[in-house]
C-alpha positions in Angstrom: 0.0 0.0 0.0 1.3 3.3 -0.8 -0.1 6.8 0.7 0.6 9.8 -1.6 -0.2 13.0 -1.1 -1.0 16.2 -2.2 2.1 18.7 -1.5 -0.3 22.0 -1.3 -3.1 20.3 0.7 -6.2 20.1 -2.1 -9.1 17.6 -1.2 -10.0 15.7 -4.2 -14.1 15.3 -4.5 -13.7 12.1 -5.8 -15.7 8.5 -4.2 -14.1 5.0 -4.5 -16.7 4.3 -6.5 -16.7 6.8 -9.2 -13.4 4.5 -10.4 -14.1 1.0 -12.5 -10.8 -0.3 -13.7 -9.4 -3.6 -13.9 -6.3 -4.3 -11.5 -2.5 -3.5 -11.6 -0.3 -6.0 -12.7 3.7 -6.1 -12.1 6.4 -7.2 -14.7 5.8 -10.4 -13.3 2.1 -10.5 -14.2 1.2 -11.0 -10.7 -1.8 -8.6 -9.8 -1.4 -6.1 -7.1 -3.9 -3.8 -6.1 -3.0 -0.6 -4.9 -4.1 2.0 -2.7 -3.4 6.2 -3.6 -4.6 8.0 -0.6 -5.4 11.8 -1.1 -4.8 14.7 1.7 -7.1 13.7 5.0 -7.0 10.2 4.4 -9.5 10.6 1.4 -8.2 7.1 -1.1 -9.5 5.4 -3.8 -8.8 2.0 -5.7 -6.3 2.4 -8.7 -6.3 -1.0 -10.7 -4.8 -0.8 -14.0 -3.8 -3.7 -15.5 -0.8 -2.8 -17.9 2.3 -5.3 -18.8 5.8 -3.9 -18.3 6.2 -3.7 -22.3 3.3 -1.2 -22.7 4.0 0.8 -19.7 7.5 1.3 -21.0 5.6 2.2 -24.4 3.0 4.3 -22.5 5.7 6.5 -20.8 8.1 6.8 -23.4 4.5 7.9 -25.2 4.2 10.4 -23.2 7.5 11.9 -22.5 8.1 11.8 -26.1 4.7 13.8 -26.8 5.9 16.4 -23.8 9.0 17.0 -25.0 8.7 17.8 -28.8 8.5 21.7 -29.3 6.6 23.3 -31.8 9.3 22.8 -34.6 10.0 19.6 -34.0 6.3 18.8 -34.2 6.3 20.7 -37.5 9.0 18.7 -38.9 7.5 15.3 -37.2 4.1 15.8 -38.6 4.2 17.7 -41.8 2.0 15.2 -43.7 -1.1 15.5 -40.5 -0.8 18.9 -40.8 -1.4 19.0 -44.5 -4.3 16.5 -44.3 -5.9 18.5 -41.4 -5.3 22.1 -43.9 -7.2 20.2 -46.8 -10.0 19.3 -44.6 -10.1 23.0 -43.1 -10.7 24.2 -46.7 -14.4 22.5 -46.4 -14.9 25.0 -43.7 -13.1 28.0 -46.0 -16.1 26.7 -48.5 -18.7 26.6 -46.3 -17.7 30.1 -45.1 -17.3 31.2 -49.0 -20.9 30.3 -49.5 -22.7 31.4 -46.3 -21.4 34.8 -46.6 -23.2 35.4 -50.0 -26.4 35.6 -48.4 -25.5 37.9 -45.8 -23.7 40.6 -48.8 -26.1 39.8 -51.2 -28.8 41.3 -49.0 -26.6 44.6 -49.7 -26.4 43.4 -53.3 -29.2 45.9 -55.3 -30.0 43.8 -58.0 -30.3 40.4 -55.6 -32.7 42.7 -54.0 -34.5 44.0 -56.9 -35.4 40.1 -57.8 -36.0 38.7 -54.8 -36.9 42.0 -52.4 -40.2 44.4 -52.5 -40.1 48.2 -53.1 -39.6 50.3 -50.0 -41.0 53.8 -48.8 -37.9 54.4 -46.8 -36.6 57.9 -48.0 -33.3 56.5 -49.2 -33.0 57.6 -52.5 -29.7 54.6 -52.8 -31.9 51.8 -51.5 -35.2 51.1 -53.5 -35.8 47.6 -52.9 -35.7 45.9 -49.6 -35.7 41.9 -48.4 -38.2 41.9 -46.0 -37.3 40.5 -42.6 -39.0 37.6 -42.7 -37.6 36.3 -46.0 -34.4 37.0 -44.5 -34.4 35.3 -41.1 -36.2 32.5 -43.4 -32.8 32.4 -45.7 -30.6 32.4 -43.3 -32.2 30.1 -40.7 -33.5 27.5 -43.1 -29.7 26.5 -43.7 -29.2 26.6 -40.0 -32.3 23.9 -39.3 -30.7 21.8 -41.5 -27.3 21.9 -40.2 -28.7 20.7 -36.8 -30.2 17.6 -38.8 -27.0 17.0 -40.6 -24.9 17.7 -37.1 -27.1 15.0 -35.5 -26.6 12.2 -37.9 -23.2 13.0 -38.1 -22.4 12.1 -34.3 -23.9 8.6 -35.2 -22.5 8.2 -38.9 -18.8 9.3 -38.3 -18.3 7.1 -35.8 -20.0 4.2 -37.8 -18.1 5.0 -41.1 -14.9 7.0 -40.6 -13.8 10.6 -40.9 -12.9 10.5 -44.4 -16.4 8.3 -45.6 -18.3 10.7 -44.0 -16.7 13.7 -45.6 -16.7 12.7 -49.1 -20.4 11.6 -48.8 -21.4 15.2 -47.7 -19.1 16.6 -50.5 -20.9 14.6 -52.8 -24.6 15.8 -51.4 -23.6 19.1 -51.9 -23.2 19.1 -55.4 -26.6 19.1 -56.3 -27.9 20.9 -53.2 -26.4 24.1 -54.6 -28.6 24.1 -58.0 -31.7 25.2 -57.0 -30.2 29.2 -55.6 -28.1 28.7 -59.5 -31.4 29.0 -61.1 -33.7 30.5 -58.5 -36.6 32.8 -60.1 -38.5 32.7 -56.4 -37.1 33.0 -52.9 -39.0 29.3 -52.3 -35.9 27.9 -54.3 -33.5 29.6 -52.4 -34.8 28.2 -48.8 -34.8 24.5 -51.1 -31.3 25.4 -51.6 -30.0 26.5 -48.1 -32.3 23.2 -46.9 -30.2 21.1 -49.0 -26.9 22.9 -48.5 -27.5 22.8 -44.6 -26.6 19.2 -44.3 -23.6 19.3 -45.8 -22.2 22.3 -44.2 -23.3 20.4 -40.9 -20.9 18.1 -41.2 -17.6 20.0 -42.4 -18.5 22.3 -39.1 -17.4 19.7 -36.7 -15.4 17.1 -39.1 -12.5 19.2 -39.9 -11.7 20.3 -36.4 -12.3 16.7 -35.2 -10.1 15.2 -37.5 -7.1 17.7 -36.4 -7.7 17.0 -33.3 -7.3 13.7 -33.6 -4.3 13.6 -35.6 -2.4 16.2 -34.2 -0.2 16.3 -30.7 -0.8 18.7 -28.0 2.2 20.6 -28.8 0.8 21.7 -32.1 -2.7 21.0 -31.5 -3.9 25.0 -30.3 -1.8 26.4 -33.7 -4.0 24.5 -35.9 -7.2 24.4 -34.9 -7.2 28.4 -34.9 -7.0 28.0 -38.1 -10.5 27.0 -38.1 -11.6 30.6 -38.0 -8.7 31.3 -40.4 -11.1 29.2 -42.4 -14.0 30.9 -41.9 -12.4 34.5 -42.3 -10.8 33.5 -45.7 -13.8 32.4 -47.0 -15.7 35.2 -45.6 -13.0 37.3 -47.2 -13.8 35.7 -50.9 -17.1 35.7 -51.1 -17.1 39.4 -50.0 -14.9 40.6 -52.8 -16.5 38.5 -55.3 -19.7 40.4 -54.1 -17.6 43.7 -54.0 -16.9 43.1 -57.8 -20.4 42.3 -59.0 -22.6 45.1 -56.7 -23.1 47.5 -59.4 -23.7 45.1 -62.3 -28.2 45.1 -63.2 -27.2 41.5 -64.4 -29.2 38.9 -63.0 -25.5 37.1 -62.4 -24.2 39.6 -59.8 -25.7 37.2 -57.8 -26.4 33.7 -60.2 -22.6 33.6 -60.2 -21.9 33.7 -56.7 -24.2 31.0 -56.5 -22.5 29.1 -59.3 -19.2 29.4 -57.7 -20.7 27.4 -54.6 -20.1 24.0 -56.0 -16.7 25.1 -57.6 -15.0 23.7 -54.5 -16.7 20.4 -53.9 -15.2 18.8 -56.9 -11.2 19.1 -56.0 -11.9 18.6 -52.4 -13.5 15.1 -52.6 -10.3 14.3 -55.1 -8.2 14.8 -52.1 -10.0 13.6 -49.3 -10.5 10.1 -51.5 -6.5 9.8 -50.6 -6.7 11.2 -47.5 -6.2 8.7 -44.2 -8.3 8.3 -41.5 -8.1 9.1 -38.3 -6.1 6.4 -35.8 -8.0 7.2 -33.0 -11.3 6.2 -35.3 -9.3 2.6 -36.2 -8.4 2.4 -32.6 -11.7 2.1 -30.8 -13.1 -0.1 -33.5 -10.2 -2.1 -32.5 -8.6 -2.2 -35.9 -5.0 -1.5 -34.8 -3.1 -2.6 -37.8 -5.8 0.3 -40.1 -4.6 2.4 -36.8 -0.6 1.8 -37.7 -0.9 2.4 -41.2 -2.8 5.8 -40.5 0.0 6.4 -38.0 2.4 6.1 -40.9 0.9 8.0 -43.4 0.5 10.8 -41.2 4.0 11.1 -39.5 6.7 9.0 -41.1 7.5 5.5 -41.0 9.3 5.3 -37.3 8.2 2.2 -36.1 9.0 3.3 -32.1 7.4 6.1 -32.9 4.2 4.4 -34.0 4.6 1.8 -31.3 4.6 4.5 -28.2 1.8 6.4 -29.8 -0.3 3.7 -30.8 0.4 2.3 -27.2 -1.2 5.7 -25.5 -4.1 5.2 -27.8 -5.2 2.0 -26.9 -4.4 2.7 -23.4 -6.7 6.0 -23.3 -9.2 4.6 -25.1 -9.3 1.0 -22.8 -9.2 3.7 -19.7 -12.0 5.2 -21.2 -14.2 2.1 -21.6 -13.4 1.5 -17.7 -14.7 4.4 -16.9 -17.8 4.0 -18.6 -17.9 6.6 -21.3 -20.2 5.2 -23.4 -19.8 6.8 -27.0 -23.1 5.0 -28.5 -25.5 7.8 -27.9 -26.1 10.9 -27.2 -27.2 10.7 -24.0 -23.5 9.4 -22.6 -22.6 12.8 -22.8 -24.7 14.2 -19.6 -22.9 10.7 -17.6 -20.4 11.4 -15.1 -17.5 13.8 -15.5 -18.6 14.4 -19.2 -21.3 16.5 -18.4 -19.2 19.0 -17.3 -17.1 18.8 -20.7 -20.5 18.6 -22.9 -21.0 22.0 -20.6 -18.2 23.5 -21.5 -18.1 22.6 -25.4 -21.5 23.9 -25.4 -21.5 27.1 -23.8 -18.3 27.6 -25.2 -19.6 27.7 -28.9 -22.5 29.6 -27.5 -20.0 32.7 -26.3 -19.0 33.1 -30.1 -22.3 33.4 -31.0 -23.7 35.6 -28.8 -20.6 37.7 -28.1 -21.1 40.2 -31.1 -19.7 38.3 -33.8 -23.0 38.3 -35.9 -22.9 41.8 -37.0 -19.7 40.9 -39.1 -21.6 38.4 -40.5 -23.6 40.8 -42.0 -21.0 43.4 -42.3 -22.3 44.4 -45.6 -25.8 45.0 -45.0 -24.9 46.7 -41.3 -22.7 49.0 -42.9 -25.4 49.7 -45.7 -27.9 50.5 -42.9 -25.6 52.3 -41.0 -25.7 54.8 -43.8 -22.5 54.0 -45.8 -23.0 53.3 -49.4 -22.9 50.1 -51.7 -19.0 50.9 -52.4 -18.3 51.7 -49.2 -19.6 49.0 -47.3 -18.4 46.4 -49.2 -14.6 47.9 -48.8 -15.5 48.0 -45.2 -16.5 44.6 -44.8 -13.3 43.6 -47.2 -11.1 45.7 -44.8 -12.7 43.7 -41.9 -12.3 40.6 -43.1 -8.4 41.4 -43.7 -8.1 42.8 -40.1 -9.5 39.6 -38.5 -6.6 37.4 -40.7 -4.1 40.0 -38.8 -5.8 39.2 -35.6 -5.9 35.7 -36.1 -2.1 35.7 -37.0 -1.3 37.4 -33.7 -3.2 34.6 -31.8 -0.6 31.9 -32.9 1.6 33.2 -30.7 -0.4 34.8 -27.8 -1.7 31.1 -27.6 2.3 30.0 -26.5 2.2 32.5 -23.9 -0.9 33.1 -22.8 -3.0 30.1 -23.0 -6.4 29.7 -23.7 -8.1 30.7 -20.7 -6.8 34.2 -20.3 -7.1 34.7 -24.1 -11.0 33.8 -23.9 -11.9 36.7 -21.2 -9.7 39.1 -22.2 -11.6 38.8 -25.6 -14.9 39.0 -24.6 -13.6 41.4 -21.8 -12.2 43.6 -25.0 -15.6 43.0 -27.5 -17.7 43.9 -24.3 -15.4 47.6 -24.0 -16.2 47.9 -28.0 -19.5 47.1 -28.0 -20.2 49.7 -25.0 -18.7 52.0 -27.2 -20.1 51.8 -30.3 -23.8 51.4 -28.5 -22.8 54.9 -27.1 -21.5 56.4 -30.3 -24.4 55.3 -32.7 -27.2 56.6 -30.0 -25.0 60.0 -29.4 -24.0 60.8 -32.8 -27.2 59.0 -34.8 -27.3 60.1 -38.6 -23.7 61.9 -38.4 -21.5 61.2 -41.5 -18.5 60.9 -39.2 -20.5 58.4 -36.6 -21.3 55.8 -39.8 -17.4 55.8 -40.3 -16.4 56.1 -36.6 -18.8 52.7 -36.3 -17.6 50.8 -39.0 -14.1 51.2 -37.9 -15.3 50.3 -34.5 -17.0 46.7 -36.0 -13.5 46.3 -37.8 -11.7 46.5 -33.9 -14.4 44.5 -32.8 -13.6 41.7 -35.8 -9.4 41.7 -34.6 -10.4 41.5 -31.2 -12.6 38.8 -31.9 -10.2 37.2 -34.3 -7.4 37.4 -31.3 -9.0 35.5 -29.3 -12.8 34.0 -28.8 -12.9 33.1 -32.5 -9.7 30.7 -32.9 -10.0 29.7 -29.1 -13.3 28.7 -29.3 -12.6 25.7 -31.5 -9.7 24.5 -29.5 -12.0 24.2 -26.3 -14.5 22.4 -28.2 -12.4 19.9 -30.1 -9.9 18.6 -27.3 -11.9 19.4 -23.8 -14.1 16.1 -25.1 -13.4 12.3 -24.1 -11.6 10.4 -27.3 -14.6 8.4 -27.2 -17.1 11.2 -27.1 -15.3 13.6 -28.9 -17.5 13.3 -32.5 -20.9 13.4 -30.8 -20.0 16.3 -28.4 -18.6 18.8 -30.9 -21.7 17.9 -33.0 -24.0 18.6 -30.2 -22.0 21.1 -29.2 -22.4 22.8 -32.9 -26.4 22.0 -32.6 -26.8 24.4 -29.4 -24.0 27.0 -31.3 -27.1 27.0 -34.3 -29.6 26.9 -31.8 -28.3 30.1 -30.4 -27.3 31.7 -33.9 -31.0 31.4 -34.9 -32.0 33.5 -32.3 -29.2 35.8 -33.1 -30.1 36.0 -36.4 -33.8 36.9 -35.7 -32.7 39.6 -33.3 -29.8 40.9 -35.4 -32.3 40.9 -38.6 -35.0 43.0 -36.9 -32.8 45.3 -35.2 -30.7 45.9 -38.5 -34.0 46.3 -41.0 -35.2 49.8 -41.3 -39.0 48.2 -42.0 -38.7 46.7 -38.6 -37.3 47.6 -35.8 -34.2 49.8 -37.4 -31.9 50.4 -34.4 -28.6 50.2 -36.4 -25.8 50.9 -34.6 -27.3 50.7 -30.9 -27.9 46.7 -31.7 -24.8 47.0 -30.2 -26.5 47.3 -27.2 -27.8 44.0 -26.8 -24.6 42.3 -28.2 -23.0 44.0 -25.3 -25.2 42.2 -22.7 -25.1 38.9 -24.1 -21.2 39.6 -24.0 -21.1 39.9 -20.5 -22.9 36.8 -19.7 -20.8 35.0 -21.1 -17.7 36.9 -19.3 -19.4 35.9 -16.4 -19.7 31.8 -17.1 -16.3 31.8 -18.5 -14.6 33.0 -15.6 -16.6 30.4 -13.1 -16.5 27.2 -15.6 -13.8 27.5 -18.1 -10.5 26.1 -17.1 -7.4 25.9 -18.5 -6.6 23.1 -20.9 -2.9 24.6 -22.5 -0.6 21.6 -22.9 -2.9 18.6 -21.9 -2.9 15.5 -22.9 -6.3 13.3 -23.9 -5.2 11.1 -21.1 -4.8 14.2 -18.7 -7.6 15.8 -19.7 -9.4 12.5 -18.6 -7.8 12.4 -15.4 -8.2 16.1 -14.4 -12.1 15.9 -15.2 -12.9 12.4 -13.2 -11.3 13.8 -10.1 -13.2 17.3 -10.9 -10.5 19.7 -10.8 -11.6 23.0 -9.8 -11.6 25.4 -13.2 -9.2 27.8 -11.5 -6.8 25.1 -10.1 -6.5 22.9 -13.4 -3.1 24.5 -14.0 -2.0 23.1 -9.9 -3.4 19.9 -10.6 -1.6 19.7 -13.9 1.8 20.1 -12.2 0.9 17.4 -10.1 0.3 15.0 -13.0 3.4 15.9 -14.5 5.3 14.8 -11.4 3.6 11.7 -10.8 5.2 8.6 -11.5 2.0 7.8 -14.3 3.5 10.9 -16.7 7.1 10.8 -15.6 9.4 8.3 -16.8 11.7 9.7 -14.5 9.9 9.7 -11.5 8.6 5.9 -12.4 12.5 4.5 -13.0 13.2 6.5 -9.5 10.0 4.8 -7.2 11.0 1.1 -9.0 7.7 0.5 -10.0 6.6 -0.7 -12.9 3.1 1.2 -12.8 1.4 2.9 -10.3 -1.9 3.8 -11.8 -3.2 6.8 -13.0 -3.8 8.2 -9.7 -0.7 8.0 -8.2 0.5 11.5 -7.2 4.0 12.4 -5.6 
């Protein structure tokens, strides 16, 4: 029996029973349980039965995966980074095509078509898409993403990453042809139904799949590029817009349309060669699929694949122990992982209701605002370029400063912004200078944004999950993100519309509130995940580590004998479970 504690005294709100795994077993196969005791005589059971061979596999894993620094991961894994960029260009398509809607309801002859004739004395804006057509558009694409999120939590995990993909490339094809030759807004909503599913899926595969296939050290780097993604795209179908807003022609807007499905056709080439995911092969217990993965995604290193397939099948047999489930939905609200579906959740739900929805529709704010066609579609492109810069600057505030820190200073910062531009568009309503002084206000508010909530946001979401759960919580997750976007949009649409409500600038207002709701949860729930392993992560949430002492408990794992080789050659153990603290 062995009695470890704590060094700094912190009582562990974990019962003996909470803990289901089988028992420890020395070099010499002979099973010993074990007994880790926690500060005031607090212990629980810590059986894990792992042969010497794969704990020296399992440590070496880990050291290995500690040790590597950002360049070495960059010269280790230059082929999972370029799989996880060609998937990421699914969401650079998905952004390209839902921001047409958004500019083309700034777009006058899209509005001549599809809009009505307004009495508002604007002498620039004749024709006007009526809010409800609008919140239809734009939430008819967003129902159907929640369908297509919720069968992909079941169909990923039955077919693969890279099945899955390609079959929702394949759908969108044809889903795009009915907005190519619309004559009535009914055939747009068929369109933005149909297109809904797809973009669904590439929401939550393409962050999944780097997740999965990435280590820790690089992990943070690329998933911000997630909302590199989306501002790319974003930035593309802007200027395309920006081009084509003066032209009568029916195609300034039956091109943009056309150009939809221009990506689909070279992106299913590549993901046809693309591998899957390990950690898919691994819990489908298909470990030679899982080595060949491993080699086509970092080299041929046999060790190499050895250790990491080793932590693999160790996280995901510690996983099953504890009971994780990964069948339904409903394994997500079990346990420790209804704290992590919490987090996901809320998370996404912060970059939805922070702000961010009036540079969705940068265009037609700016338009309403009173800037001019020209004018605010250079505004939106100037945006759009100011968020890459921001998003740039977060690759290396995320080496620093973690992810925590970054999250509420940036809604912190947004919350500042949106106070002020509230202020300015009430104070100076219908001033020439306060249309401009506002639009470069919504271009701070898209760095700041940028910086930090947009590229954090889906690093909390794709590695605070269980291995096993990780597909059907981000796709939940995603589904309460829509949820809450629908209701943004309504609000957003009305405020913005000058035959509804027509607040323009001072929808900052209720942005602002939102904001600091959020500020608020994030402070009390969201903890600190910089540098974490799957494993640790696992660890840290099943003996519910306090949000603000994740960073103590961390060093703790680090200088236990579980995640030290060190520390394990020192004691003379062979193992000494996963709870085993010095």
């Amino acid at each position: 029996m062995s009695r470890l504690n704590f060094t700094d005294r912190i009582s562990i709100g974990l019962h003996h029973d909470d803990i289901a795994l089988t028992p420890m077993r020395t070099a010499s196969a002979a099973k010993v349980p074990q007994i880790l005791t926690v500060h005031d005589n607090f212990s629980l059971s810590s059986q894990s039965v792992v042969t010497e061979e794969e704990q020296v596999l399992l440590s070496r894993a880990i050291a290995t995966e500690k040790e590597l620094t950002f360049f070495a991961c960059c010269r280790r894994y230059p082929k999972a980074t370029a799989w996880s960029l060609l998937l990421f260009l699914t969401i650079t398509m998905e952004a390209f095509d839902k921001s047409l809607l958004g500019g083309l309801f700034a777009t006058p002859a899209f509005r001549i078509k599809f809009g009505q004739s307004t009495s508002v004395p604007n002498a620039s804006i004749t024709h006007e898409i009526s809010p409800a057509i609008q919140i239809g558009l734009q939430n008819t694409a967003v129902v159907s993403e929640i369908a297509g999120l919720l069968g992909y939590g079941y169909i990923a995990d039955i077919l693969g990453y890279r099945k899955t993909m390609m079959a929702s490339l394949v759908w969108l094809l044809p889903a795009t042809l009915p907005a190519l030759f619309a004559t009535h807004v009914s055939l747009l909503l068929l369109s933005q139904a149909f297109c809904g599913i797809s973009w669904g899926v590439f929401q939550t595969l393409a962050a999944t799949y780097a997740a999965d296939v990435i280590p820790a050290t690089m992990r943070a780097f690329m998933l911000s590029n997630v909302n590199m993604c989306w501002l790319t795209g974003q930035l593309l179908g802007t200027g395309i817009l920006r081009v084509l807003v003066n032209s009568t022609s029916e195609w300034a807007y039956r091109l943009p349309f056309a150009l939809q499905s221009a990506w689909a056709v070279p992106l299913l080439i590549g993901v046809y060669f693309a591998p899957d995911s390990p950690w898919w092969f691994i819990r489908h217990n298909r470990t030679s699929d899982a080595r060949r993965a491993l080699g086509r995604l970092c080299g041929k290193n046999q060790h190499y694949i050895d250790n990491t397939i080793a932590i693999m099948k160790h996280t995901n047999r510690l996983e099953k122990n504890l009971k994780y489930g990964g069948a339904t939905y409903t394994d997500l609200f079990r346990g420790s992982n209804r704290r992590r579906t919490e987090i996901s959740c809320i998370a996404w739900v912060c970059q939805a209701m922070c702000g961010s929805t009036l540079t969705a529709y940068a265009p037609y704010f700016f338009e309403q605002a009173g800037l001019g066609h020209l004018d605010a579609f250079n505004f939106s492109l100037g945006m759009y370029g100011v968020g890459i810069l921001g998003n740039i600057a977060a690759w290396g505030l995320l080496q620093y400063v973690g992810r925590r820190k970054l999250y509420l200073g940036g809604l912190l910062a947004l919350s500042v912004l949106l106070a002020v531009g509230g202020i300015g568009a009430t104070v100076l309503r219908g001033s020439h200078v306060a249309n401009w002084a506002l639009g470069s206000l919504i271009a701070a508010l898209t760095f700041a944004y940028s910086m930090t909530i947009g590229p954090v946001c889906y690093i909390y979401v794709a590695e605070i999950p269980a291995t096993r759960l990780r597909v059907k919580t981000v796709a939940f997750a995603r589904v309460i993100y829509n949820v809450a976007i629908i209701i943004s949009n309504i609000l957003a649409l009305e405020m913005l519309n000058p035959t509804a409500w027509n607040l323009g600038g001072k929808t900052c207002f209720l942005y602002l509130g939102t904001a600091l709701c959020c500020l608020v949860w994030c402070y009390f729930r969201l903890p600190e995940t910089k540098g974490l392993s799957y494993l640790e992560l696992d660890i840290l949430f099943e003996l519910k580590a306090p949000t603000r002492k994740f960073a103590v408990f961390q060093k703790h794992l680090e200088n236990s004998p579980y995640l030290s080789v060190t520390n394990a050659e020192r004691l003379g153990n062979n193992w000494h479970g996963w709870l085993g603290y010095s």
